[in-house]
N, C-alpha and C positions, 0 to 999 in steps of 0.2 A: 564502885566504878570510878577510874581517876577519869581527868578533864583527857587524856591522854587515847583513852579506850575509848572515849564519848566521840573524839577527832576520826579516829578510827573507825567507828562504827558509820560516824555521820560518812565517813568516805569513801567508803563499801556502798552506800546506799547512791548514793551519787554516781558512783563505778555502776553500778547496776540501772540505774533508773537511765543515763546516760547511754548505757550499751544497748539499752531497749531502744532511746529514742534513734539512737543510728541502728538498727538494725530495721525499726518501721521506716525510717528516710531514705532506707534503702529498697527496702518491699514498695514504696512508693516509686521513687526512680528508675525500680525496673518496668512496675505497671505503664509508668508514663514512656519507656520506652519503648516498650511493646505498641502502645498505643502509635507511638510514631512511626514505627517500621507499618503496621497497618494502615494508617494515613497514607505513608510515602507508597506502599503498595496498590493503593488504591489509587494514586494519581497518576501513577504509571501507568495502570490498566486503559483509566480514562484518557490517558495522552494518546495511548494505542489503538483503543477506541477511536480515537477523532481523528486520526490519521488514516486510518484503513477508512472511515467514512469519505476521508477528504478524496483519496485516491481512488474510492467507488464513484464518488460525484464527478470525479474530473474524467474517470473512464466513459460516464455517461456523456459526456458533454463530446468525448473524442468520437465517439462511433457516429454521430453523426456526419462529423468532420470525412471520417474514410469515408461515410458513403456516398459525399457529395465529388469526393476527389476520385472515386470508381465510377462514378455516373458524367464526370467531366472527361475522365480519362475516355468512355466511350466512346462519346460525342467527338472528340480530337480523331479518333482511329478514325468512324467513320467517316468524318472531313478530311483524311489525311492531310491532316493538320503537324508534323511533324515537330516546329515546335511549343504548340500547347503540350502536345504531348508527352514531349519532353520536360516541361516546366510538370503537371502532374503526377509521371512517377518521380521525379526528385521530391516531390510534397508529398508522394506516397513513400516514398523513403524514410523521409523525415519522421512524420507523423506514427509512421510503423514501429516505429526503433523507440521513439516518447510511448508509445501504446506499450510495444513490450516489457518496460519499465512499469507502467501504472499495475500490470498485469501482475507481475511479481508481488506484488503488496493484496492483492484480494487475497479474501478466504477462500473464494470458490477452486476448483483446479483450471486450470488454465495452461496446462504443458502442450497442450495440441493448439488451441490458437497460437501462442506464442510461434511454438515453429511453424506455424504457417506464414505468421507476418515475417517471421527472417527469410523463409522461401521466396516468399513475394520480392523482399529485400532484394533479391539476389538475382532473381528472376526482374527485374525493373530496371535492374542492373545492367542485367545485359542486353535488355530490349532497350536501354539507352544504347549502348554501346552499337547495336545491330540497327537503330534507323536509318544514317545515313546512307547506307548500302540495301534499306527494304523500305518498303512503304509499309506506313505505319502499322494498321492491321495486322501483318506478317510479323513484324516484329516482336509488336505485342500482346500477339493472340497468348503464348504462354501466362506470362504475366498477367492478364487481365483475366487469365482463368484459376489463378493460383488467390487474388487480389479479389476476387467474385466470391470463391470459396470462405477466403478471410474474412470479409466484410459480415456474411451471412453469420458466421461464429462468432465476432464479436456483438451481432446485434441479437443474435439468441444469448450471450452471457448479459446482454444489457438487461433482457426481459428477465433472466433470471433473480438477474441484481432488484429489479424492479418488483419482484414479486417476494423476495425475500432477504431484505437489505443484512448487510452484517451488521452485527452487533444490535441488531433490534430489541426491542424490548423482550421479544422469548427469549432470547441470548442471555446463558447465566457464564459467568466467567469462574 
């Protein structure tokens, strides 16, 4: 064997021990990439996770809210108090329209409150518009029966939230 064949053979073996080592730095590189798509997938989840939490807790915190602004709107009718009255359902307005938002983000179903706080919405509306020509009661006997309705559905989805939060620990994704 010349110096020649010896070059050649040693080169072949290089070529090969070589195409081995990149094709394991490649078997590696795809392992570690996988690993990163399930990383990044998994932090997705958990962002998702903590934001449907966030928006259950903040729906918890609002249902109180309506039901102090249904319980104040009362007391105003009864006083024909015109404009308490009127400052209440524009906070029932408000408040309703932030609700139907929070709403959208649970897992639970939630298509039948929503349109009922847009009815209220509308219905508040107009018992704005209808005070100064009614005494309050009159006005907004609709609305506070539309807003009575809503209040009770939101505080039965609260109990539900409450007795089976999302994404709890049974919750396998």
């Amino acid at each position: 064997m010349s110096f020649g064949d010896v070059l050649g053979l040693a080169g072949v073996l290089v070529g090969i021990i070589g195409f081995g080592l990149a094709t394991w730095q490649i078997i590696l590189a795809k392992r570690a990439v996988g690993r990163a798509i399930t990383v990044a997938t998994a932090i997705r989840d958990a962002v998702g996770h903590t934001e449907g939490l966030a928006a259950a807790f903040e729906l918890m915190r609002t249902v109180p809210r309506l039901q102090a602004i249904e319980r104040d709107l009362s007391v105003a009718a009864y006083d024909d108090n015109k404009a308490a009255a009127s400052n209440h359902l524009q906070d029932w307005r408000n408040l309703a329209a932030e609700t139907r938002g929070l709403l959208r983000e649970q897992a639970y179903e939630t298509a039948g409150l929503e349109g009922r706080l847009q009815e209220s919405c509308t219905l508040a509306a107009e018992a704005m518009r209808n005070m100064p020509v009614a005494d309050v009661a009159g006005a907004t006997k609709s609305a506070m029966t539309t807003i009575a309705t809503a209040t009770e559905e939101a505080a039965a989805l609260m109990g539900r939230i409450k007795a089976h939060p999302p994404f709890g620990p049974t919750e396998t994704s």
